[in-house]
N, C-alpha and C positions, 0 to 999 in steps of 0.2 A: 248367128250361130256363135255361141262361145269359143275363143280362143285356145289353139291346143300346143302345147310344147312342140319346139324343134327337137328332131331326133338327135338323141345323146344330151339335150340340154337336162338341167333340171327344172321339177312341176313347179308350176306358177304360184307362188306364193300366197297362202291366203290371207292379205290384210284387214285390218280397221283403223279408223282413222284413232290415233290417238295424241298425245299432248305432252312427253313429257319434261320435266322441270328441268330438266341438262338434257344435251345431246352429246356423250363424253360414249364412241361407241368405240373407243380404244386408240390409246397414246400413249407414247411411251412418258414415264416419268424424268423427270429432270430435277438437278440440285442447281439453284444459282448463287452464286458465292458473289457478293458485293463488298464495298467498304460503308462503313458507317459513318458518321459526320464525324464520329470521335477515336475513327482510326479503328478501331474493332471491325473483325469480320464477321460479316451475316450470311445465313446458310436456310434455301428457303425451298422447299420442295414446288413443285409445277408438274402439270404437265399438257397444256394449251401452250404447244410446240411442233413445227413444221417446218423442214431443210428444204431449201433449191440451193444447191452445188457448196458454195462455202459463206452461205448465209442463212441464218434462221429468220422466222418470226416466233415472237413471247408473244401470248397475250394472257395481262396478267394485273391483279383488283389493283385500281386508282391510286387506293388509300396505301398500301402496303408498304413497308419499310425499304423490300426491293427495288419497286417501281420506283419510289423517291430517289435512289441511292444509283439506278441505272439514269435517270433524266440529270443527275447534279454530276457523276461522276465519269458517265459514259462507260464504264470498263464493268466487265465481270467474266467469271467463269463458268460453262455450262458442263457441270458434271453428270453424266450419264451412271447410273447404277446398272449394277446389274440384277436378277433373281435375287443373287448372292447378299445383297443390300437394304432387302426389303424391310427386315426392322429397323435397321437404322433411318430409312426414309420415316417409317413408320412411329418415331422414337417426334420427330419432327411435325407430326400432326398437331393440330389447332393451337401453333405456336406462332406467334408473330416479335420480328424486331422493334417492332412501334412499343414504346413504354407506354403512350396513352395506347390503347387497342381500341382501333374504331368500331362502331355501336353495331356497324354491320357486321364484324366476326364476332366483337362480345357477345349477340344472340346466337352463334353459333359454339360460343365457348372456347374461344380463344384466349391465351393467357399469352405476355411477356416472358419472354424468354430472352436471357441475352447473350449466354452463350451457346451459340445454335452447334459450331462444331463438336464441344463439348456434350452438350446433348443426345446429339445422335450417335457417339462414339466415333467417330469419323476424323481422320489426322489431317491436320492443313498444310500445303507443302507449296512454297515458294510458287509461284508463274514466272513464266520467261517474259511475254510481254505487257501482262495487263498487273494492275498493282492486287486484286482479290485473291487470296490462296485459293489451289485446286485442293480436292478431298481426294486425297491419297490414293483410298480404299476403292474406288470408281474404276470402272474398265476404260473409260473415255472420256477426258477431259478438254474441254472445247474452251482455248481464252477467246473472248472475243470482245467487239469492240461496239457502242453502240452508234447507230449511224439514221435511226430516223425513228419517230415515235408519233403517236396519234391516240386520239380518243375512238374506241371501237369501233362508234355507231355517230361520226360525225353529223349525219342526218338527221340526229336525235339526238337532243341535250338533253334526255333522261336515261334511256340506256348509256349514252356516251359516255358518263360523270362516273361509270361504275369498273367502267375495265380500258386498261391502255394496250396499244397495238406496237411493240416495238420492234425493229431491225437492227439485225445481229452481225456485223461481218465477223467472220471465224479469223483468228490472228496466228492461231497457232495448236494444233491436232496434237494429244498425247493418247496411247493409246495400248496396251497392255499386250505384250508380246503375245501372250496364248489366245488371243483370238485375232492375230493376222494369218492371212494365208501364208501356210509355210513356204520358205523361200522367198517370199515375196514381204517388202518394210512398208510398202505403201497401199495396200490390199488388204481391210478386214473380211473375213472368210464367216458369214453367215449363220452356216454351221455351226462356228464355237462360238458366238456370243447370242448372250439368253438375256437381253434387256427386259427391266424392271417396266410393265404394261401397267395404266389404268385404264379400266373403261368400268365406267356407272361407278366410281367410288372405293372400285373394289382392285386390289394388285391379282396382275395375273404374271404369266411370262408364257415369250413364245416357245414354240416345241422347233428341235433343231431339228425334225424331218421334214423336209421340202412336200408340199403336196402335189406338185408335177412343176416338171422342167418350164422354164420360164423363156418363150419366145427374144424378150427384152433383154434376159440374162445373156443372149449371143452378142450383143453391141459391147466390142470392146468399153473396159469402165476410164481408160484413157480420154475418150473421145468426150465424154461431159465434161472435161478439165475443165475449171473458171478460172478466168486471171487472177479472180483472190489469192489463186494458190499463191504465186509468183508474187503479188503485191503482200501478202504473210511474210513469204523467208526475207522480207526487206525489217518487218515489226521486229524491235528489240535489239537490233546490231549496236 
């Protein structure tokens, strides 16, 4: 007998098997701010990015300006856009720091670009710990440090050669007064920030209506605390 929904769930999806070319079914976008080998700042949009406490992972193409500039340098800044940002992210499309541009984005029409802040309109402003400017205009600017890096698909020296898997400690949280919880300096409040999404290529942003109460939202957000915090307010004295 075929299978029937549980009461109050929703009907069972109807699938097929299909195949596609990315599986990008929604991330937030990101700006990462590196040094170049000539002292210049590079400004590089992403969004194959995912937080546990006060660490990220990038995964992000081999070849790239960034990737070289996070393995030689270890430092950068993970700027978060908001909605509010979207052409400027967009201003930054099929642009690369690399003066030769690898063959792999040239068929996709990539050009050198070399001033990337410039570019996207976007103001560079000092970091406290790490040597890359933060982008001003960002609701959320992440320094952070790099602390471990790999090839994607170790297992495979042909996917592996195309994209690196790096680790990010967070060194130091900036973060735009109007979207903490009021009252509160160490509490972003949901509600008001409207992060720049990609999924399938295309920007979207989330809607600040909650679609019901969050079970997990009752654990106090104290209690995830990571030692990074603590091991941060030491970065930059």
């Amino acid at each position: 007998m075929p299978e029937t929904a549980a009461p109050g769930s929703s009907p069972v999806s109807d699938t097929v098997r299909c195949e596609p070319a990315i599986l990008y079914f929604g991330t937030p976008v990101a700006l990462i701010s590196t040094m170049n080998p000539d002292g210049s700042a590079n400004l590089a949009p992403m969004s194959s990015i995912f937080w546990l406490g006060w660490r990220c992972v990038l995964g992000l193409a081999a070849q790239s300006a960034t990737t070289r500039n996070l393995i030689a340098n270890r430092e950068c800044v993970i700027n978060l856009p908001s909605v509010d940002q979207a052409a400027a992210v967009d201003r930054l499309a099929l642009t690369t720091g690399s003066q030769e541009v690898p063959q792999s984005k040239a068929l996709r029409g990539y050009r050198h670009e070399a001033q990337k802040f410039g570019r996207a309109g976007l103001t560079p402003v000092a970091a406290e710990t790490v040597t890359p400017p933060r982008a001003g205009e960002c609701p959320v600017q992440l320094e952070a440090v790099i602390e471990h890096h790999r090839p994607l698909a170790a297992d495979d020296p042909v996917v592996g050669r195309f994209t690196v898997v790096l680790e990010a400690r967070i060194t130091r949280v900036h973060a735009a007064r109007s979207i903490l919880m009021p009252g509160q300096s160490n509490r972003i409040d949901p509600t008001r920030w409207r992060p720049l999404m990609m999924c399938f290529q295309e920007f979207f942003g989330l809607s600040a209506e909650r679609v019901r109460a969050s079970t997990l939202g009752t654990v106090p957000e104290k209690l995830y605390r990571s030692p990074d915090v603590d091991r941060a307010r030491q970065a930059g004295l």
